[in-house]
N, C-alpha and C positions, 0 to 999 in steps of 0.2 A: 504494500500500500504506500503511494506516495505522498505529497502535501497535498493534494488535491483532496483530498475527503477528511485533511484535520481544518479544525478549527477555531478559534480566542473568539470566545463570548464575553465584550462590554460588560464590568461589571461580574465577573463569574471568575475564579479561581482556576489555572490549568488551563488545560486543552482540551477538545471534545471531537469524536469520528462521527461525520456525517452518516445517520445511518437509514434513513426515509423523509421523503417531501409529505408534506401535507397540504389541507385547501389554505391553513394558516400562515404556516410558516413550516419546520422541520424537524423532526426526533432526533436530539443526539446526544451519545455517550462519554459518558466521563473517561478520560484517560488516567484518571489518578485512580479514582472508587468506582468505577463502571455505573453507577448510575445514570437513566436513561434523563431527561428529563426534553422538554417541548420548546423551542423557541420561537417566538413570534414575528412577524416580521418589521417590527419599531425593535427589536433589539440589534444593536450596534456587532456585526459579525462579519472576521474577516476570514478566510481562508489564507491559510500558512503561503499557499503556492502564488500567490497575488501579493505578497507583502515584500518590500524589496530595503534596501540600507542604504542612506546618501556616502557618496564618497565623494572628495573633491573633482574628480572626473563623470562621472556616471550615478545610476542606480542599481546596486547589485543585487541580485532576486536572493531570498530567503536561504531557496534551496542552496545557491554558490558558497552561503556566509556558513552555513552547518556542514558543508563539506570540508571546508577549509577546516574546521574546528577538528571533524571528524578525522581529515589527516595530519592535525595536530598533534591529535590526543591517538591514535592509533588504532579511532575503530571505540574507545572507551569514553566515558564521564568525563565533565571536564577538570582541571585539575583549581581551577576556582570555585568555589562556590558562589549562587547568585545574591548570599547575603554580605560577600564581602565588601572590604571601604570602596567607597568610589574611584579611589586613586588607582586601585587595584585591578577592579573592573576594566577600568580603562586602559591601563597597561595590557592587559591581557587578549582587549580587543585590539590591540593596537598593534600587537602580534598574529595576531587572527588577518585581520584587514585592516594594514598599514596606511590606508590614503583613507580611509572613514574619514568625513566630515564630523569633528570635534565640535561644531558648532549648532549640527543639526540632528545627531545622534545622541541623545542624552543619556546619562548612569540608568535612570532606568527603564528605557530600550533593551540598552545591554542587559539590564538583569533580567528582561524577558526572555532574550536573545537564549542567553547561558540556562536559564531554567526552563526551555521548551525544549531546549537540545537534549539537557538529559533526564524529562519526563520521557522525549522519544525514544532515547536509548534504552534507557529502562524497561518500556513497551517493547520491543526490540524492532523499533522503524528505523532502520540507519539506513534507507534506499530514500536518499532526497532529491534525486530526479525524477521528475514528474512524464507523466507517460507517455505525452508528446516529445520529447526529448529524447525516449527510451526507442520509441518509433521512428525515427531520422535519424538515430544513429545504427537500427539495425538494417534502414533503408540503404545507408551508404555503406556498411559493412555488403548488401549482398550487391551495390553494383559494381566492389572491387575486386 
């Protein structure tokens, strides 16, 4: 499963897998406690695979920033926790993704950043490319 079916619900703790549409809004599950619950659609919700991180140059999608992390850390957790000091935070994204805009990135981004990476890990979702991506790159594998 890639970022496309998680989700940060406004106001909700965690992450949540999209798991049925409704006439309302959508059923979806807790990634921490599995509880189902209902979202409406006045509730403020992003999908992971839409959310991207300013850098001085560009915007880098979600998925590129948890890879990085992922080949930081070796595939594991991160070696920060997302309640550590700010200064700390920042150092450690700064080794993640060195041209991050410092200006539009704020400490707690990155503690979002660091604590959905390893709520995912934990779950064990460490495939953060999404499936269009997974499908042009098996297109060009088979026209070589």
């Amino acid at each position: 499963m890639g970022l496309d079916k998680i989700l940060a619900i406004s106001g909700k703790p965690g992450l949540y897998e999209l798991k049925a549409q409704t006439r309302s809004g959508f059923v979806a599950q807790s990634l921490i406690d599995g509880k189902k619950i209902s979202v409406g659609l006045r509730n403020n919700v992003s999908l992971l695979s839409e959310i991207a991180i300013y850098t001085l140059s560009e915007e880098v999608p979600l998925r590129e920033v948890f890879n990085k992390i992922k080949e930081k850390e070796n595939g594991g957790k991160t070696s920060v926790g997302h309640k550590e000091p700010k200064i700390k935070l920042e150092e450690y994204f700064f080794e993640v993704l060195p041209d991050y805009d410092e200006d539009r990135v704020y400490a707690s981004d990155i503690k979002k950043v660091i604590q959905w990476y390893n709520l995912l890990v934990d779950k064990g979702i460490t495939d953060f490319d999404s499936a269009e991506n997974k499908e042009e790159g098996e297109a060009e594998e088979a026209s070589e």
